[in-house]
N, C-alpha and C positions, 0 to 999 in steps of 0.2 A: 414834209410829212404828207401822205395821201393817206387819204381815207375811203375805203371802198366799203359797200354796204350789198351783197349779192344774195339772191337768196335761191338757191337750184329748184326748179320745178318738178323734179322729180321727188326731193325730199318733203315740199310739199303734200303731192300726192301722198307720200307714205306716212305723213301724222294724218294727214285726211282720212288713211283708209284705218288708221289704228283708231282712229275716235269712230269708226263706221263696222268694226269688226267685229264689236260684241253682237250688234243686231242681223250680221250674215250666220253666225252661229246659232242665233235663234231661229232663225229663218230652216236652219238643217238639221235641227235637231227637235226632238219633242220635249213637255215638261217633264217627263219621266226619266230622260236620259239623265245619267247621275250627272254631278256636277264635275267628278273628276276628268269624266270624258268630255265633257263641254269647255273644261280648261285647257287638258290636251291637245283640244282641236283650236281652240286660241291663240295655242302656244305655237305650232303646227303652221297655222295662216300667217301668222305674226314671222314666224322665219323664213316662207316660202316669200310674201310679200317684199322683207329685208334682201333679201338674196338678187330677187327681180329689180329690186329697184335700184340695188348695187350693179348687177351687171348692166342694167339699161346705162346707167351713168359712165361704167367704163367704155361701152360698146358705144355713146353717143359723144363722149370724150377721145376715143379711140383711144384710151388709156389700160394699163393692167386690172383686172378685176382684183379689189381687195377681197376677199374672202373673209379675214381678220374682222374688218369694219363691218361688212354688212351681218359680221355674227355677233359682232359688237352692239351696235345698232339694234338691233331685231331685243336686246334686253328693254332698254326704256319705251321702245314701241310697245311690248308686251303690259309695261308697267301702265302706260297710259288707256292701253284698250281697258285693262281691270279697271282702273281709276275712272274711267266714262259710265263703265256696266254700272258701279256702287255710287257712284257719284251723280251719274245721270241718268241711265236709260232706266236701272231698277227705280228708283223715287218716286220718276215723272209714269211709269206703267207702260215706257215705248216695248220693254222687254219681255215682257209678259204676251202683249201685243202680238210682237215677234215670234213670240211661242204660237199661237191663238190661227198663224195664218195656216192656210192649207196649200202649203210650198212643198216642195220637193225633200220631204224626211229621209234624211241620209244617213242618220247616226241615230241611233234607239238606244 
């Protein structure tokens, strides 16, 4: 029996960016913008992210793009960016913060 233990750097990257994605949403948006739109554009990052990171894997695997998995995928990445915003970034004040800079307001 072999045991292999691997872990893709890519998929990495993309819980990285899921625990990192509530404070780019902050960063584009102001406190006034509803919450529904701020989720939207979560949801939005959180697919376009999945997508990307699924074709980089096919394209550096030179394998078929699943499409299937990275729309698959792109659910508990979403689940996790919420889970950091209420879990961590709201508590600790990073998000608020995030509101507060004077970045490039994309979404009103």
């Amino acid at each position: 029996m072999n045991l292999v233990f691997t872990v893709d750097p890519a998929l990495v990257i993309q819980l990285v960016l899921a625990v990192l994605l509530p404070i780019a949403v902050g960063f584009v948006t102001t406190r006034v913008t509803a919450a529904a739109k701020k989720a939207w554009l979560l949801a939005a990052l959180t697919l376009v992210t999945s997508v990307v990171t699924g074709l980089s894997i096919a394209v550096a695997d030179n394998t078929a793009f699943d499409i299937g998995r990275a729309l698959f995928l792109a659910l508990p990445q979403f689940c996790i960016s919420v889970a950091m915003y209420y879990g961590l970034w709201k508590p600790t004040g990073i998000a608020q913060k995030a509101q507060d800079v004077d970045g490039p307001t994309l979404v009103r």
